[in-house]
N, C-alpha and C positions, 0 to 999 in steps of 0.2 A: 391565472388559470392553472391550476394543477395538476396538466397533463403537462402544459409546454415546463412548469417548474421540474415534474418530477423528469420531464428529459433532458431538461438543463441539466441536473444533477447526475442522471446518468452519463451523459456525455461528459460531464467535468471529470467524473471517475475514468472512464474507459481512457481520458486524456493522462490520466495521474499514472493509471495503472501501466501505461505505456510509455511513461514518459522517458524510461532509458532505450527503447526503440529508436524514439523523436531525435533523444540527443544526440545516439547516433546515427542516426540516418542525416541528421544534420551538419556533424563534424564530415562525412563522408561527400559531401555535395560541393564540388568543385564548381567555377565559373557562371554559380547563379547568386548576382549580386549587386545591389546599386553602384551606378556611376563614382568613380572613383573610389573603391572603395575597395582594402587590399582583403585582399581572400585568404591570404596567407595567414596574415595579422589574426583575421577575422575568426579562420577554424583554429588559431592559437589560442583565442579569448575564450572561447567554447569547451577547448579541451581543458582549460585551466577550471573554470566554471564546473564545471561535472565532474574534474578532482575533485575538488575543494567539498562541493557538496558527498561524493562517496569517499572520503577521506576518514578511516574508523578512526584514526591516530588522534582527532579531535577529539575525541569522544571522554569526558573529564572521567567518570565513575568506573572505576575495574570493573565492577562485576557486570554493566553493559557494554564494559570492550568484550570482554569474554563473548558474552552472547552474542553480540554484534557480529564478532569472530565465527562464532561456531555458525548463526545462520547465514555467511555470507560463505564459508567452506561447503553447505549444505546444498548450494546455489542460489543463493537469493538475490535478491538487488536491494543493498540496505542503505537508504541516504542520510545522513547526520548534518544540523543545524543545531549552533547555538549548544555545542557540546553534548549534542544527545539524539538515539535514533528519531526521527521521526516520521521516516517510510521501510517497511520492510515490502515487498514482491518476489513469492514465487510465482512462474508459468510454468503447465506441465509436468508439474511434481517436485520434486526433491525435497519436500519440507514432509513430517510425518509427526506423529504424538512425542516421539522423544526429542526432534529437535523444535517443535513448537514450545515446547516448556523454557524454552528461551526467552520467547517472548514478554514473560514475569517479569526479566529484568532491563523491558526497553517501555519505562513509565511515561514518556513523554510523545512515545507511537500514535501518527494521528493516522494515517493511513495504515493498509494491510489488505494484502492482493496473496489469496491463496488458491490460486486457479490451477485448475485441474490436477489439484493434490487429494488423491482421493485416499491415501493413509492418516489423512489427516481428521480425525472424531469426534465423536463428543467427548474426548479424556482430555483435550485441547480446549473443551466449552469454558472452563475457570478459569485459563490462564487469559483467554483473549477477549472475555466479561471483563476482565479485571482491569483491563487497560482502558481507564476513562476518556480518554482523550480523546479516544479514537472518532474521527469523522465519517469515515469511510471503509468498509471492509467487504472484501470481495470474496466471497467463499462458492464460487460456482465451479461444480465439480470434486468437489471435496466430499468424506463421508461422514460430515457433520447432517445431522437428524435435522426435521425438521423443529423436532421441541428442542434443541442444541441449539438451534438458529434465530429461535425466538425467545431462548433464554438470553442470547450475548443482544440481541435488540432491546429485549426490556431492560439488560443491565447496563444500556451507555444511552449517551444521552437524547433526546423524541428529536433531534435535530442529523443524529447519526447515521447514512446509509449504509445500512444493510442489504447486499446483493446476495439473493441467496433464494431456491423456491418459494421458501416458507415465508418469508418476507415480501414477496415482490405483488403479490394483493392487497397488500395493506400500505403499501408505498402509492401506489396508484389512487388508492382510498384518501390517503392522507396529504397527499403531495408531496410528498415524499421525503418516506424513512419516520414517520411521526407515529400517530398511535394505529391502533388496529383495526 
């Protein structure tokens, strides 16, 4: 059914888009835990876990440590796998047109959470079209246009969520994130 899909989907987003909240609220959570089973050890594994994944020092290509660098001094929450960005999140701003243009040089970005950055425009629409990879991209609140938001949907791939006004009837239409 194509409502329950396209809620699935939304729900799997709002979980991605949070998930450095999740991790820590989780490393944060003392004495809830199965029988025998050491707590301490436990939020060690966690903490190692969510290094390793925001750890930009992996990151093989200069000029995405660069970027990496500059969007995670801007505030973002940037996660790396397999030597390469593959989540960037801001909440609440700090990301804007000049340090979006970073984005160019994070090719393997599947996710991208720019919530309630509203310096953020259509001067931004090419650089985050151009990142094919992308699955998921959250633009609510931003001062991307509506034809800015249907431009970066027709330029990634009919399987890719686009959260965004201008998209989200046509999500509902298709099951979400597909054609128009």
């Amino acid at each position: 059914m194509h409502t329950s899909n396209s809620r699935f989907r939304v729900g799997h987003r709002l979980l991605a888009a949070s998930l450095p909240l999740i991790l820590t609220a989780t490393l944060a959570l003392t004495g809830c835990s199965d029988p025998g089973t050491n707590v301490a050890q436990e939020k060690d594994k966690d903490q190692e876990t969510f290094d390793n994944y925001s750890d930009l020092s992996k990151i093989t290509d200069p000029n995405e440590m660069k970027a990496a660098k500059a969007l995670k001094a801007a505030g973002a929450s940037v996660f790396v796998s397999e030597g390469s960005v593959i989540d960037v999140g801001f909440q609440n701003g700090g990301c804007d047109d000049a340090i979006a243009e970073n984005l160019k040089h994070t090719p393997n970005l599947t996710q991208l959470t720019l919530m309630n950055c509203s310096k953020v425009t259509d001067a931004s629409v090419d650089a985050i079209a151009g990142l094919k990879k992308l699955t998921s991209v959250m633009l609510t609140g931003t001062g991307i246009t509506n034809a800015g938001a249907m431009k970066i949907k027709n330029a990634l791939a009919k399987t890719a969520m686009i959260m965004h006004p201008a998209t989200e009837g046509s999500m509902r239409r298709a099951g979400g994130g597909g054609g128009q």
